[in-house]
BAFI-3210 file (N, C-alpha, C; in Angstrom, 3 decimals, decimal comma, padded with zeros to 6 digits):
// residues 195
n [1|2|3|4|5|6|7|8|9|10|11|12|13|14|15|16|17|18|19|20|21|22|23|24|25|26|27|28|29|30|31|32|33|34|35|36|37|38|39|40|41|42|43|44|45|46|47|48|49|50|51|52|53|54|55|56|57|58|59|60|61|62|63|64|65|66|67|68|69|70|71|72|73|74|75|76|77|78|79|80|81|82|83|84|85|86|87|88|89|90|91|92|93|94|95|96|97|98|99|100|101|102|103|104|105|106|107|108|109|110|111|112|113|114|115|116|117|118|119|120|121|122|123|124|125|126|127|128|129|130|131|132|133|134|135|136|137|138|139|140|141|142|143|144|145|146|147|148|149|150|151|152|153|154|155|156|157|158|159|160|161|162|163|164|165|166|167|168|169|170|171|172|173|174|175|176|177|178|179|180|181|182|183|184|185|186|187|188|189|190|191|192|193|194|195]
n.u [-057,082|-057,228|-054,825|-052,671|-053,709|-053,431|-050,815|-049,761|-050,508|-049,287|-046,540|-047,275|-047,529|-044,717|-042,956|-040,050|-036,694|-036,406|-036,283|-034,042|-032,426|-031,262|-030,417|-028,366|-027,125|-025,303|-023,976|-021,896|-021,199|-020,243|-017,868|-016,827|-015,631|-014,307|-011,990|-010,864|-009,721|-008,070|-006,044|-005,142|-004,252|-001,910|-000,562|000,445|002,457|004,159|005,068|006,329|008,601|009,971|010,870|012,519|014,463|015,352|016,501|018,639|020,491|021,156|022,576|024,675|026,163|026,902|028,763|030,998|031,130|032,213|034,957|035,992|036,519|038,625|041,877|044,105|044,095|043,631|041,852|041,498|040,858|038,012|037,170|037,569|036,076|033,704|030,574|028,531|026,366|025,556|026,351|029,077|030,904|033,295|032,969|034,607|036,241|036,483|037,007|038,882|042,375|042,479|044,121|044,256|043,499|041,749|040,009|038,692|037,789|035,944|034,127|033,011|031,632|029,513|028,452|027,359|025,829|023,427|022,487|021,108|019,511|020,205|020,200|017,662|014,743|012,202|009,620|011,746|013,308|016,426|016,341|016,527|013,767|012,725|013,893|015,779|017,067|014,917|015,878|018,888|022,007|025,358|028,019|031,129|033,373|036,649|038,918|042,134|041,510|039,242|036,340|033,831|030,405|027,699|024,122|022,144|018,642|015,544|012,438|009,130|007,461|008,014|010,435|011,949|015,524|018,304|020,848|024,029|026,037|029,530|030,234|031,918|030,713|028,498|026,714|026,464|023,731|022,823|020,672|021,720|019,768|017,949|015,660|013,155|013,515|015,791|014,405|012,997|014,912|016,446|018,279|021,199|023,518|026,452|029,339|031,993|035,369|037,932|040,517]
n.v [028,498|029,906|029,071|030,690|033,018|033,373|033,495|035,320|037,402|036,401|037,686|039,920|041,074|040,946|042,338|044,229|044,575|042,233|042,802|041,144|040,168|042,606|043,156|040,919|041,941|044,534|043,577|042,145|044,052|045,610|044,509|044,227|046,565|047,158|044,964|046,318|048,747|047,222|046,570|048,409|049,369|047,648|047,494|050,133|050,080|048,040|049,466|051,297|050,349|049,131|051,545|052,195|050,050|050,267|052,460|052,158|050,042|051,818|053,696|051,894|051,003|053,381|054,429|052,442|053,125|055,938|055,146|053,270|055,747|057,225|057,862|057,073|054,168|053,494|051,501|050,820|053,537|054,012|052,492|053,276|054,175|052,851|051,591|053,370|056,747|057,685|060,136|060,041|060,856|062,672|066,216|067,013|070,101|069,994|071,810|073,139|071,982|068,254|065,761|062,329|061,333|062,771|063,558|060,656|060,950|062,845|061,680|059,530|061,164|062,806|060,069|059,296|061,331|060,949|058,621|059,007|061,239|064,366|065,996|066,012|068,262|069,443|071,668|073,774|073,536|071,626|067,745|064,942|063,190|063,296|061,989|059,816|056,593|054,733|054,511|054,507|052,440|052,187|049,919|048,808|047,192|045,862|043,742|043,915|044,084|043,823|044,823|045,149|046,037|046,857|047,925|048,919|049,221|049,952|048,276|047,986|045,734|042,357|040,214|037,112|037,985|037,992|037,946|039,230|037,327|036,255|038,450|040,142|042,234|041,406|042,586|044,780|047,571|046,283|046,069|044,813|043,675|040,366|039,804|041,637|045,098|043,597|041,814|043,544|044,453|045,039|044,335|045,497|044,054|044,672|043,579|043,622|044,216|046,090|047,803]
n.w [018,883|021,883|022,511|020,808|021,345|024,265|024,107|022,976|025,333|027,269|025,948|025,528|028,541|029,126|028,839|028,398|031,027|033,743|037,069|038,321|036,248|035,392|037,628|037,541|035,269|036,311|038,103|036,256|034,870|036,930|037,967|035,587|035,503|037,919|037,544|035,364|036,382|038,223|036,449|035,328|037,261|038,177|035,650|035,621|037,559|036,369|034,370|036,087|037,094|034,808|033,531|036,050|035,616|033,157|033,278|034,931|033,837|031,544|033,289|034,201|031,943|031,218|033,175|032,856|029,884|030,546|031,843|030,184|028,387|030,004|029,259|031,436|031,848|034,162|036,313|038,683|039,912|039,817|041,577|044,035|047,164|046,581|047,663|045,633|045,591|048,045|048,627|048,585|046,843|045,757|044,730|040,986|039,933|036,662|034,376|033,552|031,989|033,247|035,137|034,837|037,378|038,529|036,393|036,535|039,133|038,871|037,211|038,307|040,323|038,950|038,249|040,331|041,486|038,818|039,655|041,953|040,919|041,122|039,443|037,869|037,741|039,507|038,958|038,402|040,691|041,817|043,244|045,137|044,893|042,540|040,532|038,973|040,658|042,785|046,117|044,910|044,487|043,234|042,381|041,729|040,825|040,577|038,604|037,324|034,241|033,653|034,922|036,870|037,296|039,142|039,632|041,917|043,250|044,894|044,503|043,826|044,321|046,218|046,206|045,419|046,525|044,406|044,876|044,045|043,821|043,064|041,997|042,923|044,340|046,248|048,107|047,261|047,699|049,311|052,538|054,428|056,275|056,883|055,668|054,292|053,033|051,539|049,906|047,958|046,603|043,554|040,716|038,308|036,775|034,811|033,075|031,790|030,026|029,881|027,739]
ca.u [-056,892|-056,655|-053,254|-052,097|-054,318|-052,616|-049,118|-049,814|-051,101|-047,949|-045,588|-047,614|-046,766|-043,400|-042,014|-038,928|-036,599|-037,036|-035,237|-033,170|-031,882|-030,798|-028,969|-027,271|-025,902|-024,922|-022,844|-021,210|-020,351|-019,172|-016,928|-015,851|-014,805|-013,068|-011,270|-010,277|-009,033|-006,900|-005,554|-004,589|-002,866|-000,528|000,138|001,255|003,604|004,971|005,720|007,553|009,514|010,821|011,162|013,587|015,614|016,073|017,637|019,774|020,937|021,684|023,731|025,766|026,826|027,809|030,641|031,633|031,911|033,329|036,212|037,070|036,840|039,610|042,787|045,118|044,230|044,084|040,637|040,965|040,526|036,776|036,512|037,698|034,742|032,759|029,523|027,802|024,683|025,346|027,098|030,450|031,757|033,418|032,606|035,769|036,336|037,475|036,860|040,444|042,832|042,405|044,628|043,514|042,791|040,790|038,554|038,287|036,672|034,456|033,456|032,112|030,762|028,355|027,329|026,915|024,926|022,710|022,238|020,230|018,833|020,145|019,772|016,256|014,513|010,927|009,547|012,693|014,462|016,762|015,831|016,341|012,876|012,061|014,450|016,991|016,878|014,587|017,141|019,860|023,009|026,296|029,048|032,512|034,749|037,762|040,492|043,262|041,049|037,533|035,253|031,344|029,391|026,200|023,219|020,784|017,860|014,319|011,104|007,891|007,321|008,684|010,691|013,616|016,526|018,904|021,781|024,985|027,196|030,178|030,542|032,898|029,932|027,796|026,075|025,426|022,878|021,932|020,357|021,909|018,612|017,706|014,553|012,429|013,911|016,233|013,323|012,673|015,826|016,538|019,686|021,352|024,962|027,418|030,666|033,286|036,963|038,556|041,599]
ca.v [029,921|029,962|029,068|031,749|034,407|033,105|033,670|037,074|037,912|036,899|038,512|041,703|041,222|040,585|043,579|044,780|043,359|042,143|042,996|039,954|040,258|044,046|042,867|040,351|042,812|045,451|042,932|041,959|045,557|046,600|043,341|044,340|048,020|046,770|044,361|047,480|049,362|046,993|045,668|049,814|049,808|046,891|048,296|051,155|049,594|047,587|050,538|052,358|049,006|048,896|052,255|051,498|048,837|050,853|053,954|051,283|049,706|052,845|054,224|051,135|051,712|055,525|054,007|051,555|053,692|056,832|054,230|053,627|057,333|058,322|057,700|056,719|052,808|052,772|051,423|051,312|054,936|054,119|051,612|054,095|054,764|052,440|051,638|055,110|056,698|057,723|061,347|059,782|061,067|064,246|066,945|067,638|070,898|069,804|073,124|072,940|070,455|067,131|064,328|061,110|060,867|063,799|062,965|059,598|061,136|063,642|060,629|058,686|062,095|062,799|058,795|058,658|062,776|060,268|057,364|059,381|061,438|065,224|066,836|065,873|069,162|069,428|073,409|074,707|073,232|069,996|067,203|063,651|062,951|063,434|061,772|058,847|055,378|054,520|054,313|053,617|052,052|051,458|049,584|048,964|046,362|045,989|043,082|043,931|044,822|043,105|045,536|044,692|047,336|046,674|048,989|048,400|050,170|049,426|047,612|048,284|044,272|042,222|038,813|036,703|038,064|036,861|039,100|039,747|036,653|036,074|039,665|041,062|043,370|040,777|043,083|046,654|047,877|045,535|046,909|043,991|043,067|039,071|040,092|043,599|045,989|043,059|040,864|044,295|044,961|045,003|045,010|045,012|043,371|045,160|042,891|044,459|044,185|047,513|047,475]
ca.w [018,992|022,402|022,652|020,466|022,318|025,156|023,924|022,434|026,085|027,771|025,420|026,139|030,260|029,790|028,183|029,752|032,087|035,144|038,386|038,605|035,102|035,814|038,706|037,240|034,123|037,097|038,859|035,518|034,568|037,665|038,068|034,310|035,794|038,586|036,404|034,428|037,207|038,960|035,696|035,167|038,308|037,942|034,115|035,702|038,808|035,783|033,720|036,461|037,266|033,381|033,734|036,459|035,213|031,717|033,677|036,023|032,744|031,103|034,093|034,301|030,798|031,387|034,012|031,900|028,690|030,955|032,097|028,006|028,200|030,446|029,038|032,328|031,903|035,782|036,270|040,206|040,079|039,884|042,637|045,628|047,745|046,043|047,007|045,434|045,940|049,478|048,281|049,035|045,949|045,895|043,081|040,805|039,155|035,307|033,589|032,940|031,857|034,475|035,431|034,961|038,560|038,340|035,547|037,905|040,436|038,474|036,482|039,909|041,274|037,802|037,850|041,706|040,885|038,145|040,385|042,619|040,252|041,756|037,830|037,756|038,234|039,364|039,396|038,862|042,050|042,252|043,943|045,008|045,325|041,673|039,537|039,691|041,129|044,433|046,584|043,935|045,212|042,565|043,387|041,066|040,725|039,189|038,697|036,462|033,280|034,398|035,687|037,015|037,511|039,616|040,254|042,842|043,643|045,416|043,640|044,531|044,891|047,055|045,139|046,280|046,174|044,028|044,942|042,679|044,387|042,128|041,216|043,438|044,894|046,266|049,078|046,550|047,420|050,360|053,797|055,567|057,089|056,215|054,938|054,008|052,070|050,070|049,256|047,084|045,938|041,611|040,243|036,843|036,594|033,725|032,938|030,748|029,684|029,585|027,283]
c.u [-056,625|-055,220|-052,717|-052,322|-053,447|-051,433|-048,795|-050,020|-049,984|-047,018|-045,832|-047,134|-045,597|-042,960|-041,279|-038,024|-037,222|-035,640|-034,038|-032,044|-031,055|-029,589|-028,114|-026,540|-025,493|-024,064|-021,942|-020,435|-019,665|-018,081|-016,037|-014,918|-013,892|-011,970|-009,879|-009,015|-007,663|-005,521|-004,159|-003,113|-001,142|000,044|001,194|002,623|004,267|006,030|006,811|008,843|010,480|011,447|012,740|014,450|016,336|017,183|018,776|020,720|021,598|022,841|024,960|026,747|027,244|028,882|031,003|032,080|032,176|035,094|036,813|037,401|038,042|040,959|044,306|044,842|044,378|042,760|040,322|040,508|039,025|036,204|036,666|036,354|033,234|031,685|029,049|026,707|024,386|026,114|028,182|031,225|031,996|033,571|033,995|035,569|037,082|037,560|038,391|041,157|042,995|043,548|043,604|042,742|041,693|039,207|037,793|036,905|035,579|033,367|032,337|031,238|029,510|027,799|026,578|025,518|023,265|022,019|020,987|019,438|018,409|019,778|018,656|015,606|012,537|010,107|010,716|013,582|014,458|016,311|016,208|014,892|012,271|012,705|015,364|016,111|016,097|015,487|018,352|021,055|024,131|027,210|030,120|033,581|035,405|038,862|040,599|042,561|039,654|037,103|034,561|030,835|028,039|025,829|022,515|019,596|016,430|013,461|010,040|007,209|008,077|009,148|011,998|014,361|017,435|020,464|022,749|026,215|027,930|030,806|031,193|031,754|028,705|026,737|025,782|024,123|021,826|021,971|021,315|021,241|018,401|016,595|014,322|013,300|014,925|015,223|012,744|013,865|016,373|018,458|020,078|022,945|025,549|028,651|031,246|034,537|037,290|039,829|042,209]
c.v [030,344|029,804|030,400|033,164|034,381|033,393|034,963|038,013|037,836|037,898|039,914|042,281|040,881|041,290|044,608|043,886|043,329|042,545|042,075|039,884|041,969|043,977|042,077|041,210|043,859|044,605|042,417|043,296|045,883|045,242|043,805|045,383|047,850|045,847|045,761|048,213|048,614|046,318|047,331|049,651|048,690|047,025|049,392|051,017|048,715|048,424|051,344|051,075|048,762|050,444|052,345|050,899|049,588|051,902|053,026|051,178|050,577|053,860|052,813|051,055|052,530|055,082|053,676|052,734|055,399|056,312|053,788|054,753|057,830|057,828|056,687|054,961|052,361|052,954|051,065|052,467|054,873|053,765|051,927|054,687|053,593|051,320|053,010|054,669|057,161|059,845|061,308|060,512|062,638|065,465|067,212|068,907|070,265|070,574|072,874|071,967|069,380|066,457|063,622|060,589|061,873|063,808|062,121|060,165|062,402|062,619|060,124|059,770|062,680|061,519|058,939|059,974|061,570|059,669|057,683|060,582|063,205|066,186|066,900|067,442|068,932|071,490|073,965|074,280|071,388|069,590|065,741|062,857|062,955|062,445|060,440|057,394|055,498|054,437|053,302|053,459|051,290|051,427|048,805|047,803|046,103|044,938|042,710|044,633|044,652|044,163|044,993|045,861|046,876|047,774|048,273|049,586|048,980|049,160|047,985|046,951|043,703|040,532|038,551|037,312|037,323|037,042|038,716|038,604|036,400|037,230|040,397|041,894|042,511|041,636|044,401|046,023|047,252|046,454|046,129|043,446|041,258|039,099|041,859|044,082|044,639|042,117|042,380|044,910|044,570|045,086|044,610|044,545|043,681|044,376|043,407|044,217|045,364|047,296|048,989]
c.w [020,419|023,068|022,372|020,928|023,857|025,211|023,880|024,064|027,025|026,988|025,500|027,431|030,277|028,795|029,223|030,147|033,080|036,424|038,380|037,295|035,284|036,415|038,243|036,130|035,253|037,754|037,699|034,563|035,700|038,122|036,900|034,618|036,833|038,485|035,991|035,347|037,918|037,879|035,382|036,259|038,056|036,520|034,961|036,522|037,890|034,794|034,336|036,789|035,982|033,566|034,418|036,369|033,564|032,454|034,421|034,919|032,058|031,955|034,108|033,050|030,999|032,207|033,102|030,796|029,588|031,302|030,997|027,967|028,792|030,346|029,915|032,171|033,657|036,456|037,679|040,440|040,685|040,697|044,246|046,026|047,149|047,367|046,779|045,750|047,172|049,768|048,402|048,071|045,777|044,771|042,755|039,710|037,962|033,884|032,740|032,956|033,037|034,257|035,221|036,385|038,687|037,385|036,106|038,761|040,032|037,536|037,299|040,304|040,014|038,152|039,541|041,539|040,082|038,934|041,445|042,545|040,655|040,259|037,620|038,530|038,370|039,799|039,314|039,942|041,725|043,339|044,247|044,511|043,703|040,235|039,844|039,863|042,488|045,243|045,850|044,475|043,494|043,085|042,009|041,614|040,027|039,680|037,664|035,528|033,379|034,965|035,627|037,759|038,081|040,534|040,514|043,085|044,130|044,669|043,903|045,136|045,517|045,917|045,748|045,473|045,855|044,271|043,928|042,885|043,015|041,197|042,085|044,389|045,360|047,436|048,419|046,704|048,843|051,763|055,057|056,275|056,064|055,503|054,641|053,041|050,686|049,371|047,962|046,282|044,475|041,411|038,794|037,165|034,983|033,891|031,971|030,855|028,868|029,009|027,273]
res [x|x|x|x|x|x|x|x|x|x|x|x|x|x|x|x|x|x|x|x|x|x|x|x|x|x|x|x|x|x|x|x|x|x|x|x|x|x|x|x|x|x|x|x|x|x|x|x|x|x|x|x|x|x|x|x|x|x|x|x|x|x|x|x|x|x|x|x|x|x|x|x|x|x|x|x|x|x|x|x|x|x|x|x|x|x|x|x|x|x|x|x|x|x|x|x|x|x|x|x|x|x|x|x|x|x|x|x|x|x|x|x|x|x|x|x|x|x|x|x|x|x|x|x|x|x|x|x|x|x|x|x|x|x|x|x|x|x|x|x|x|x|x|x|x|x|x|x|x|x|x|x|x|x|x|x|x|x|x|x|x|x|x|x|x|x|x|x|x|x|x|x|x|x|x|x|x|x|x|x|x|x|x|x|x|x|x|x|x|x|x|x|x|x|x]
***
C-alpha cells in the first residue's frame, strides 16, 4: 500500500504544467506564426509576379492581334520607334476615317498607353504609378511576315537573365548595366506570322 499511497501523492503534486513544458509549446507556436507570416509574404510577391506575366502576356497579344487588325499588310508600320514604354509613341486622332499608317501609330500609342499602365485610374486621377507593367518595356520586330513581340518589365527577385537572344530584340527592356536591374528583368516572347 505504500507504493500506491505514494503514487496517488505524486499525481496530486504534479498537476499542471511546468515551466519548461510552457516554454517549449510557446517557442513552437510562435515558430508556427512566423512560419505563417513569411510563407504569406512570399504568396503574395508570387501573386503579384503572375500577376505580371499574365498582363505582359496579354499585352503582347493586343499588338499582335491589332496588326491582323489593320488592313494595310505593312507590318513595319509597328516597328518605327520601337522599343515602347518610354512615351515615344505619338497619340493619333482616329475619330474619323484613318490610313493604315494612322491606325499604325494609334495602335503603338494605346499598347505603349497599356504597357505602362496610363488608363489605370487610382481616386479619380491617371497614373503610372498604379497600373501597368514595373517598368514595362515593348519592343517589335518584324521580317517580311514574322513578327516577335517582346515585353519586359521588372521582378521583384533577382534571377539570371536569360534575355530574348534570337529574337530580333535581344536588349528590350535591358538597362545595359552587366548586372542589377537585368538580373530582375521578366519577359514574355510572342512569335507570329501575319498573313
Amino acid at each position: 500500500m505504500n507504493k500506491i499511497s505514494t503514487l496517488h501523492q505524486l499525481k496530486r503534486k504534479q498537476r499542471g504544467m511546468t515551466f519548461l513544458e510552457v516554454l517549449i509549446a510557446v517557442v513552437i507556436l510562435v515558430t508556427g506564426i512566423l512560419g505563417a507570416v513569411a510563407l504569406q509574404a512570399v504568396a503574395k510577391k508570387s501573386s503579384f509576379d503572375s500577376m505580371q506575366r499574365s498582363l505582359a502576356s496579354s499585352l503582347a497579344q493586343d499588338i499582335v492581334e491589332r496588326m491582323r487588325g489593320n488592313s494595310s499588310n505593312n507590318l513595319a508600320l509597328y516597328q518605327v520607334g520601337s522599343p515602347f514604354g518610354a512615351g515615344n509613341a505619338a497619340e493619333q486622332d482616329c475619330s474619323a476615317a484613318c490610313t493604315p499608317t494612322q491606325i499604325a501609330s494609334y495602335d503603338v500609342y494605346e499598347w505603349e498607353q497599356a504597357l505602362i499602365g496610363t488608363s489605370t485610374k487610382s481616386g479619380g486621377v491617371n497614373g503610372t504609378d498604379v497600373g501597368g507593367l514595373v517598368n514595362g518595356v515593348g519592343c517589335i520586330n518584324v521580317v517580311g511576315n514574322r513578327v516577335t513581340v517582346v515585353v519586359s518589365w521588372q521582378g521583384k527577385t533577382e534571377l539570371a537573365d536569360g534575355g530574348s537572344s534570337g529574337t530580333g530584340v535581344a536588349n528590350c527592356g535591358s538597362s545595359g548595366a552587366e548586372d542589377g536591374d537585368n538580373n530582375k528583368r521578366r519577359q514574355v516572347v510572342v512569335n507570329a506570322f501575319i498573313l
